[in-house]
MITORMI-546174 format. One record per residue (C-alpha): residue number from 1; residue in one letter; x, y negated, z. Coordinates in pm, whole numbers. Layout:
N
[NUM,a,[X,Y,Z]],
...
# end
This chain:
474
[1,x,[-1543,-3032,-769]],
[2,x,[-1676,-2766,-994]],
[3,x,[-2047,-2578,-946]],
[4,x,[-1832,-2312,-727]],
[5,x,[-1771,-2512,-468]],
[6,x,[-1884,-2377,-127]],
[7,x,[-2021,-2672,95]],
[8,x,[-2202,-2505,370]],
[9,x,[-2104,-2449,708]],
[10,x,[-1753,-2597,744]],
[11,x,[-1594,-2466,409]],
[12,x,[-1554,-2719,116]],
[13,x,[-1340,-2538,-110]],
[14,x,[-1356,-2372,-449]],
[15,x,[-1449,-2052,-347]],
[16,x,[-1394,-1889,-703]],
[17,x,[-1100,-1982,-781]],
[18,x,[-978,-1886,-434]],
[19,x,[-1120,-1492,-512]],
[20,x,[-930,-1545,-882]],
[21,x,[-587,-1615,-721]],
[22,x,[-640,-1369,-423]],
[23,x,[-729,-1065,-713]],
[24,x,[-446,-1200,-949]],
[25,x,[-206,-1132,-621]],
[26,x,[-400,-783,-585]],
[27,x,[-235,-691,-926]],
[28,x,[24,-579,-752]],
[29,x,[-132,-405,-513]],
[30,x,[-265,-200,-761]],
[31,x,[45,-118,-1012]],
[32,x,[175,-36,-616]],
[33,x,[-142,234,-585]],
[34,x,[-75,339,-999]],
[35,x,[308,391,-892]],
[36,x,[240,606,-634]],
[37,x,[-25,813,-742]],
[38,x,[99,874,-1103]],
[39,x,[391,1064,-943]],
[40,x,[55,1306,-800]],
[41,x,[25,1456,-1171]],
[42,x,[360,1481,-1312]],
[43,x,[516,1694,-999]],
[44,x,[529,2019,-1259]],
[45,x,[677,1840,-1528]],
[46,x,[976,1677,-1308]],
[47,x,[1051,2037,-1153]],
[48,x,[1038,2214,-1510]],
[49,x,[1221,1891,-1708]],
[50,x,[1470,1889,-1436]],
[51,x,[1510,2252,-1323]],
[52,x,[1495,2126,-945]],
[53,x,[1410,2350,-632]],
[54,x,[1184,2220,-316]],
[55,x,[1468,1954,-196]],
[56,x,[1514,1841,-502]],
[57,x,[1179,1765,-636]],
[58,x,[1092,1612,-298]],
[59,x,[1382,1333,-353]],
[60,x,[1265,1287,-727]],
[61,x,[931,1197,-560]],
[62,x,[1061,1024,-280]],
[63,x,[1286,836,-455]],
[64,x,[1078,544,-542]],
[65,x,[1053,457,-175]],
[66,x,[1402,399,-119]],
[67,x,[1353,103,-401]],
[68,x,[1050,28,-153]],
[69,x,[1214,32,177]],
[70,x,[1482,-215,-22]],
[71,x,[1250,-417,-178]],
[72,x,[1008,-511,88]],
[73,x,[1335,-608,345]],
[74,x,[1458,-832,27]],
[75,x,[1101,-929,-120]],
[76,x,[1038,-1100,217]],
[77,x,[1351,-1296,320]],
[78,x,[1372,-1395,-47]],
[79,x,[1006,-1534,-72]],
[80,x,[1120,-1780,174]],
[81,x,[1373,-1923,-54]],
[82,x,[1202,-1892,-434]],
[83,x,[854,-1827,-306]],
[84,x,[569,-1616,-301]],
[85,x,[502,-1623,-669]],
[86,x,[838,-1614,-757]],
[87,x,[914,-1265,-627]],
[88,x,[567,-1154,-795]],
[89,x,[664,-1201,-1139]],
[90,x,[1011,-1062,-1050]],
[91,x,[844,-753,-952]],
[92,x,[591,-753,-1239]],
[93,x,[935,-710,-1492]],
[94,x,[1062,-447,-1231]],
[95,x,[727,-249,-1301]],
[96,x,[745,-283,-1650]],
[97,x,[1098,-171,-1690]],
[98,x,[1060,156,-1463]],
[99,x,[729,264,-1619]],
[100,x,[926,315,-1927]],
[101,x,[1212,455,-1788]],
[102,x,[1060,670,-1559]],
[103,x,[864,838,-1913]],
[104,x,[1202,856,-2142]],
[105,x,[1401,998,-1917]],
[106,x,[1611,1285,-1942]],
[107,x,[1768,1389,-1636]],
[108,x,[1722,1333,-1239]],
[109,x,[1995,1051,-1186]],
[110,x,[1842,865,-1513]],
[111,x,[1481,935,-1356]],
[112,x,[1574,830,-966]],
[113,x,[1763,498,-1086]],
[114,x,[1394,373,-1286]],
[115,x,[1187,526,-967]],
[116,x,[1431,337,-784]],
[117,x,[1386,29,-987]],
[118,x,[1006,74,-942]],
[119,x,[986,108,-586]],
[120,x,[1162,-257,-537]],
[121,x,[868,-380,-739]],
[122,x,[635,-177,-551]],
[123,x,[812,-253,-237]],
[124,x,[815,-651,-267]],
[125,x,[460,-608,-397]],
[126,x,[335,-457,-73]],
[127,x,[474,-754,113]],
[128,x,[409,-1046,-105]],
[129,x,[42,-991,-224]],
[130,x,[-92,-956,131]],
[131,x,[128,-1264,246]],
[132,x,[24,-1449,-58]],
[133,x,[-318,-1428,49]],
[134,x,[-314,-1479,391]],
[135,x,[-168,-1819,303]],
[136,x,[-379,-1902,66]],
[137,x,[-711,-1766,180]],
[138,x,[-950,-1974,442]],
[139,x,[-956,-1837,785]],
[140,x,[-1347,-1763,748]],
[141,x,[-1280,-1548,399]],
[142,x,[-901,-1421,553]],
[143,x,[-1010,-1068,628]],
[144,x,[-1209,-974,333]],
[145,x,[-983,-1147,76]],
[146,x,[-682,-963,219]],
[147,x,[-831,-612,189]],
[148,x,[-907,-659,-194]],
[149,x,[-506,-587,-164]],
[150,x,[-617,-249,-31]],
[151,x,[-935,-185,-266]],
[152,x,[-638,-245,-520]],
[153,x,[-381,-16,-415]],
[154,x,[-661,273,-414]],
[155,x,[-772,117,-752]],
[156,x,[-442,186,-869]],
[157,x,[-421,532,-752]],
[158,x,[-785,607,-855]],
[159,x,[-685,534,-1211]],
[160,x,[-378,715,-1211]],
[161,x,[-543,1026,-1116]],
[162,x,[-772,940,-1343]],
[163,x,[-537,917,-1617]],
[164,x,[-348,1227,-1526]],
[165,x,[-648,1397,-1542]],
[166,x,[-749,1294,-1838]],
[167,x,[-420,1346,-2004]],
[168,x,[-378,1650,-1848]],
[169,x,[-684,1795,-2009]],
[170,x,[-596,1642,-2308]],
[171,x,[-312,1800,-2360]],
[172,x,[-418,2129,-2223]],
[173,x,[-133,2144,-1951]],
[174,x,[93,1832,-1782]],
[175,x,[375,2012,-1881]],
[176,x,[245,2059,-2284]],
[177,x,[353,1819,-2588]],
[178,x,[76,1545,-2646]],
[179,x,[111,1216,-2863]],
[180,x,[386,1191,-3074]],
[181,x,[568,1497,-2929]],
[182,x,[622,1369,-2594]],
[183,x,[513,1604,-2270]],
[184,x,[153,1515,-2118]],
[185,x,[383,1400,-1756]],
[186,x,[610,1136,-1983]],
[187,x,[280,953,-2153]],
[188,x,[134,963,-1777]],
[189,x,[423,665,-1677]],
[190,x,[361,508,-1990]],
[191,x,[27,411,-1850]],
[192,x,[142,166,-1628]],
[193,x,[300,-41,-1884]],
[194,x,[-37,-235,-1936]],
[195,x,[-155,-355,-1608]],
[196,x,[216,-436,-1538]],
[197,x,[244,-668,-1844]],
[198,x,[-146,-772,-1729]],
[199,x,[-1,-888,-1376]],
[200,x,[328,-1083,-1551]],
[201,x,[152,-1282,-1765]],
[202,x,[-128,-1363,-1539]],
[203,x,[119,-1493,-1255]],
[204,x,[188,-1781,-1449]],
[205,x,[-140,-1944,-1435]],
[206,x,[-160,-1929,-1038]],
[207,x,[-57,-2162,-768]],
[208,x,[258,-2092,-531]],
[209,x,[156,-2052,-167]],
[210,x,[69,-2411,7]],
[211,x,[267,-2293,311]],
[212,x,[578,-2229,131]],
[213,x,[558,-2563,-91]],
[214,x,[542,-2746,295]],
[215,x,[846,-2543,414]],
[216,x,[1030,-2637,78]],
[217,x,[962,-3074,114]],
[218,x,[641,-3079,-156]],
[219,x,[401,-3142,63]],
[220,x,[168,-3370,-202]],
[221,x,[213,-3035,-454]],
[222,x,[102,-2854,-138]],
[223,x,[-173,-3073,-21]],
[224,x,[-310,-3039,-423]],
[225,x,[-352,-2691,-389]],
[226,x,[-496,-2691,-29]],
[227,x,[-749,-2959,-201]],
[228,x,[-877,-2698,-464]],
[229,x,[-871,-2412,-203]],
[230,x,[-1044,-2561,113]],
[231,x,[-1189,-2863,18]],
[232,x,[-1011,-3276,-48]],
[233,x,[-1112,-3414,271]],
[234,x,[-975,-3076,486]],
[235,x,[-612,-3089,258]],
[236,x,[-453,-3385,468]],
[237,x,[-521,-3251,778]],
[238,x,[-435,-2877,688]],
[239,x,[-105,-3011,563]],
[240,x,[-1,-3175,909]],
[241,x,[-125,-2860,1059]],
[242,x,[109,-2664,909]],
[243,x,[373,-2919,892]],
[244,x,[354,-2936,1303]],
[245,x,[359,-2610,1331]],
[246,x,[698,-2540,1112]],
[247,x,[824,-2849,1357]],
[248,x,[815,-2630,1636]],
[249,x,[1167,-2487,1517]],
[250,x,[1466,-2686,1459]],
[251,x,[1539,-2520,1101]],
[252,x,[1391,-2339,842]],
[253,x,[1291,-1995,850]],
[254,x,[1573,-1761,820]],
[255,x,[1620,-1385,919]],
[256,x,[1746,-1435,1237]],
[257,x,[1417,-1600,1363]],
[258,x,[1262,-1199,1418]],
[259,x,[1516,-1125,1736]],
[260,x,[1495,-1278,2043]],
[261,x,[1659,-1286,2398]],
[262,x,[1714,-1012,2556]],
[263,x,[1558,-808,2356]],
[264,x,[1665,-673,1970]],
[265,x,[1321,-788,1822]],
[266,x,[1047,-994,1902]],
[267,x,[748,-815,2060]],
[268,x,[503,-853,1782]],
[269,x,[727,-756,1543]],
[270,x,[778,-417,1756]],
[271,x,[383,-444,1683]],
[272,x,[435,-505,1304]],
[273,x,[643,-224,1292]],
[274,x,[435,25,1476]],
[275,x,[171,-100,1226]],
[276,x,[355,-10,964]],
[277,x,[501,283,1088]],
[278,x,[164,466,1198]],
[279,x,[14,399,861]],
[280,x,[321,661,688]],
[281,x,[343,874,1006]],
[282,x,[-10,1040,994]],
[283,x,[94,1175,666]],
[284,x,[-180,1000,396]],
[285,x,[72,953,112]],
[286,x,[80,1364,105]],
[287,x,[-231,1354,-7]],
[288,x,[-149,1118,-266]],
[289,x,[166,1209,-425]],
[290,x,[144,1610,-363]],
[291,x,[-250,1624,-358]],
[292,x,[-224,1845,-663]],
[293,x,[107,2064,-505]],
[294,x,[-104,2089,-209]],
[295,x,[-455,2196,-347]],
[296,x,[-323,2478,-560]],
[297,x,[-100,2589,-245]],
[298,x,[-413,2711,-99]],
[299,x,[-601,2868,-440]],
[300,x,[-717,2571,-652]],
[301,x,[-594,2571,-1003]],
[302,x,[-414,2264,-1183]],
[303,x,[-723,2118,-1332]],
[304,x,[-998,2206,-1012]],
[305,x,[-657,2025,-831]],
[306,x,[-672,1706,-1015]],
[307,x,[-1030,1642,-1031]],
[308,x,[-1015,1699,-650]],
[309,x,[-762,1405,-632]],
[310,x,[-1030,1229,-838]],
[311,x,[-1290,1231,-585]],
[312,x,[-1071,1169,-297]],
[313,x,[-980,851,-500]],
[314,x,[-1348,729,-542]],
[315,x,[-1394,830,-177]],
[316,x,[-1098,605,-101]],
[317,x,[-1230,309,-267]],
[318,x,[-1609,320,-116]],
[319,x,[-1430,355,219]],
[320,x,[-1212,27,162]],
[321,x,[-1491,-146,41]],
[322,x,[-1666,-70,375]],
[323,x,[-1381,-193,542]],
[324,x,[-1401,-541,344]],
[325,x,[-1766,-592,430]],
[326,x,[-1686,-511,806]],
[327,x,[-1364,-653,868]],
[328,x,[-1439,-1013,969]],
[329,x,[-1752,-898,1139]],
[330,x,[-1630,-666,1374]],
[331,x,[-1232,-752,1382]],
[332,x,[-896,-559,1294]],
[333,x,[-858,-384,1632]],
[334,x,[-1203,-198,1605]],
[335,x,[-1151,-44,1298]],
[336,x,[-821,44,1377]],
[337,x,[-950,204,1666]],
[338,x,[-1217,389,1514]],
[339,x,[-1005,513,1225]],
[340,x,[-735,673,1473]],
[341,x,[-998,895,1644]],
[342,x,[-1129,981,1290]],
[343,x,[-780,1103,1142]],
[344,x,[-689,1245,1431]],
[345,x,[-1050,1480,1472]],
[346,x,[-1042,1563,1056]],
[347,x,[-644,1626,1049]],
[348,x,[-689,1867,1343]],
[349,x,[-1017,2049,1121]],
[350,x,[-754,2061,806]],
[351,x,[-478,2227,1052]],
[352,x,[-746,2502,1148]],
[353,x,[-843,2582,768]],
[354,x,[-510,2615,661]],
[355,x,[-392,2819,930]],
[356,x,[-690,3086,758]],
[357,x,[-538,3067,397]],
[358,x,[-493,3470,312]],
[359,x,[-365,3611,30]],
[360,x,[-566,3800,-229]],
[361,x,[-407,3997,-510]],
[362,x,[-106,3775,-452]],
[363,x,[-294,3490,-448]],
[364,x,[-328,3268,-154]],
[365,x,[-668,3139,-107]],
[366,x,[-891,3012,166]],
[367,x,[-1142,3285,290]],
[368,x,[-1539,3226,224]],
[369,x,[-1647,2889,349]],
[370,x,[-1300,2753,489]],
[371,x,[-1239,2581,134]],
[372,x,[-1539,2369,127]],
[373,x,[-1463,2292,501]],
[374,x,[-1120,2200,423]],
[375,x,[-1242,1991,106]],
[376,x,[-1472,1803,332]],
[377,x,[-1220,1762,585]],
[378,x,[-934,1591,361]],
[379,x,[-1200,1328,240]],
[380,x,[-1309,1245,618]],
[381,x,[-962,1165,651]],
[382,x,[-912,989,350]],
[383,x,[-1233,796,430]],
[384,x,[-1140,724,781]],
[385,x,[-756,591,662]],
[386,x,[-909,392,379]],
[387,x,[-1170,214,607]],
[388,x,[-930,139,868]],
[389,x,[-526,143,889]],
[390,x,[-527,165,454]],
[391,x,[-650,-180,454]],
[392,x,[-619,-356,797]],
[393,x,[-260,-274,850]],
[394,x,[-197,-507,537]],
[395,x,[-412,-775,653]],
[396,x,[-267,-787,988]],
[397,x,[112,-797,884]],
[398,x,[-22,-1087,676]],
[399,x,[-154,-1293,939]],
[400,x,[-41,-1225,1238]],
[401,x,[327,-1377,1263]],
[402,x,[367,-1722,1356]],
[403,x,[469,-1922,970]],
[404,x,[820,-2000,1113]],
[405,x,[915,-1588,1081]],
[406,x,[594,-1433,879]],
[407,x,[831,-1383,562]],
[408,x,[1124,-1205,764]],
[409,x,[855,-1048,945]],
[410,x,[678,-929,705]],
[411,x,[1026,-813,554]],
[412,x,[1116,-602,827]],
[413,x,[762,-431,903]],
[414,x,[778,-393,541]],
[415,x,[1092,-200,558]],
[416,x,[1013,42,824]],
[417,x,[686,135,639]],
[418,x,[856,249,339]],
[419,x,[1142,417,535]],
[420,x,[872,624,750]],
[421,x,[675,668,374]],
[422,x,[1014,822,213]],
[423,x,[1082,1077,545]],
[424,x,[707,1191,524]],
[425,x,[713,1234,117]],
[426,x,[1043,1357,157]],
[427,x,[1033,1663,413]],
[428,x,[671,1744,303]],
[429,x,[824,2015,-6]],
[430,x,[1061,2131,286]],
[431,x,[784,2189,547]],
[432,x,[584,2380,284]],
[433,x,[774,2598,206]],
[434,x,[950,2723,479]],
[435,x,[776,3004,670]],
[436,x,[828,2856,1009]],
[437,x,[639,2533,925]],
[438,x,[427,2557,599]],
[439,x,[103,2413,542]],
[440,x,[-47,2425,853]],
[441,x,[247,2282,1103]],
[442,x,[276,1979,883]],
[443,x,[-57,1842,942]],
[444,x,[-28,1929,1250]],
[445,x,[285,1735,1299]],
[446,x,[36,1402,1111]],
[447,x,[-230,1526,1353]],
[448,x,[-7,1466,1644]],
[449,x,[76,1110,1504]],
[450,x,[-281,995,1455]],
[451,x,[-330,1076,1840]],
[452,x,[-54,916,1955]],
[453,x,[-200,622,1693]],
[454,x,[-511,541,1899]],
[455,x,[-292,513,2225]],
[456,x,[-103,227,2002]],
[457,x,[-394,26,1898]],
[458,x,[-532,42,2266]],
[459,x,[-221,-96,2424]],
[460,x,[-42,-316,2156]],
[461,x,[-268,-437,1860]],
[462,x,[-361,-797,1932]],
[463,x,[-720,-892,1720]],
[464,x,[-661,-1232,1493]],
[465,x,[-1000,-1213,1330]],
[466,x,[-1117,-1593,1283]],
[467,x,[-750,-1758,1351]],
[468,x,[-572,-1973,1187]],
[469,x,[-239,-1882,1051]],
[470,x,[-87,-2169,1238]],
[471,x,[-256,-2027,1571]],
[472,x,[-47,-1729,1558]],
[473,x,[229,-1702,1816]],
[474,x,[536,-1472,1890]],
# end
């Protein structure tokens, strides 16, 4: 045992090399954050490269979660049969491949097919990091370990609005020629390419998940790993744990394990879903994909745009790493609860200000201290998401279904999250810019949802803080 190893209280296991694997997994987490949010900066470029109106635009920047929706629903039932790690380095190559695809090309279609490409990695990503870890990760360290998957994801998008403000600036305009005669938007894609190769070549040199190697017959390869992640004498008894608990059914897990009599689905996976689905329906991933479209609809130039999805990234990441630090002190349902009354209170502040925006010499703008209101607003919201549902919806899809259906689970949560994400990134061009709806009835339409959110968390969320994996029941 190496001078890592953790020997006090009841935890025996290399503790560093546990964190290693767990931030290796997070890799994809954050190419999943850097895919989304690099979309945030190039919105100009796409419309002017592409000559596309409101509905058009919207699917060129919705059409990455079509790959998701696909990719999580296949990600999951596939991990079951090549593994955890498997499907990570598959998606690693899908990453690669669209961030250079999505930068050369030259028309919608060509441009849709490499978002599309990109979404199945980022799809299969957002299922198989946070399973990955939940399988791997000590019951004690569960929580914590599973929301570096969030601190990633806003890593990710931190960076690329980082990047696109940098390059941006750089080039005087997203829209204006920068290295080697390519437009600022193309080299902003290009980015991606080296975290993505980063996350290929570092899957190699992890572990697949003990869990699956006992569903798949190698229990001594599993009991190995278990040995370097919780401790020799614990690995024995950990792998009859899990090996009674996969006994309980009389095959192996399959896709048909989520349904049950007499009803369509399993209850908790209704509860994965409305997980999933809350998390898209009170409208965060506006902020990150159209932050810029959406800051200069009410006055704020390109640049003062940018550097405002800047801070709202760093806010992001202090509030996730609040989240970590409270998580398995204070439980999943808690923060959940608290994070629904915050949305719902600083959405409802952002509907008022925008309802004010007036226009000045053809200009819209908000009137005197309504823009600093509204500024403060959006990162209360951002700060309230990204210290509750950003991180804990991820850790709770990874834990709570029983072993026997936590792929398939996972696969099907997984899938309504990114069908709910596409709608919302979808209609948001639409709802701006019609008359009837605009700026103001859309977050009011995500205010609505983060009401109805706390109602959900009261009545369905189940708390798993401190359980073992093979605890959980349907």
């Amino acid at each position: 045992m190496t001078d890592t190893t953790i020997t006090t209280g009841k935890f025996e296991g290399d503790f560093a090399f546990v964190l290693l694997i767990s931030c290796v997994a997070t890799i994809g987490g954050f190419l999943f954050g850097f895919d989304s949010g690099v979309i945030n900066g190039t919105v100009d470029g796409l419309r002017s490269a592409f000559n596309s109106e409101e509905v058009g635009t919207g699917f060129n920047v919705a059409s990455m979660l079509l790959g998701c929706a696909a990719g999580a629903a296949l990600a999951g039932r596939l991990s079951d049969t090549f593994g955890r790690r498997t499907m990570m380095i598959v998606a690693s190559i899908f990453f690669i491949v669209s961030a250079w695809g999505s930068g050369v090309a030259h028309s919608s279609f060509e441009f849709v097919i490499y978002r599309i490409i990109g979404g199945l990695a980022v799809g299969a990503a957002s299922v198989m990091s946070p399973a990955y870890i939940s399988e791997i990760a000590p019951a004690r360290f569960r929580g914590r370990l599973s929301s570096i998957q969030q601190v990633a994801i806003i890593s990710g998008l931190f960076v690329a609005f980082l990047s696109n403000y940098l390059i941006a600036g750089a080039a005087g305009s997203s829209l204006n020629e920068w290295l080697f005669g390519f437009e600022a938007w193309r080299w902003m894609f290009w980015v991606e390419l080296l975290p993505a190769t980063f996350f290929l070549v570092a899957l190699l040199f992890i572990p697949e998940s003990p869990r699956f190697l006992v569903v798949k017959g190698s229990s001594a390869k599993a009991e190995s790993v278990l040995a370097r992640i919780g401790g020799a004498r614990r690995a024995p008894h950990k792998v009859s744990e899990i090996e009674r608990s996969l006994a309980l059914d009389d095959h192996k897990p399959r896709m048909s394990d989520v349904l049950a009599k007499g009803t369509f689905l399993r209850p908790i996976v209704w509860i994965g879903i409305g997980l999933a689905t809350f998390q898209q329906l009170v409208g965060i991933n506006v902020v990150f994909y159209y932050g810029a479209v959406l800051w200069q609809a009410v006055g704020f130039s390109e640049g003062d745009a940018l550097l405002i999805n800047v801070i709202s990234g760093a806010v992001s990441i202090l509030a996730v790493i609040v989240a970590l630090a409270l998580i398995d002190r204070v439980g999943r349902k808690p923060l959940l609860f608290v994070g629904s009354i915050g949305m719902a209170i600083s959405l409802s502040i952002l509907v008022f200000c925008f309802s004010q925006a007036q226009l000045v010499d053809g200009q819209v703008s908000l009137p005197g201290s309504i823009g600093l209101i509204a500024l403060l607003a959006a990162n209360a919201y951002v700060a309230f998401f990204n210290g509750s549902w950003g991180p804990v919806m991820w850790v709770s899809l990874g834990e709570m279904f029983p072993n026997q259906i936590r792929g398939s689970g996972l696969a099907v949560a997984g899938f309504f999250q990114w069908v709910a994400n596409f709608l919302i990134t979808w209609t948001f061009p639409m709802m701006l810019g019609s008359a009837a709806i605009g700026l103001t009835g859309a977050y009011g339409i995500y205010a609505i949802f983060a009401f109805i959110s706390i109602g959900f968390v009261v009545r369905a969320v189940r708390e798993t803080k401190g359980k073992e994996l093979e605890d959980m029941q349907s």
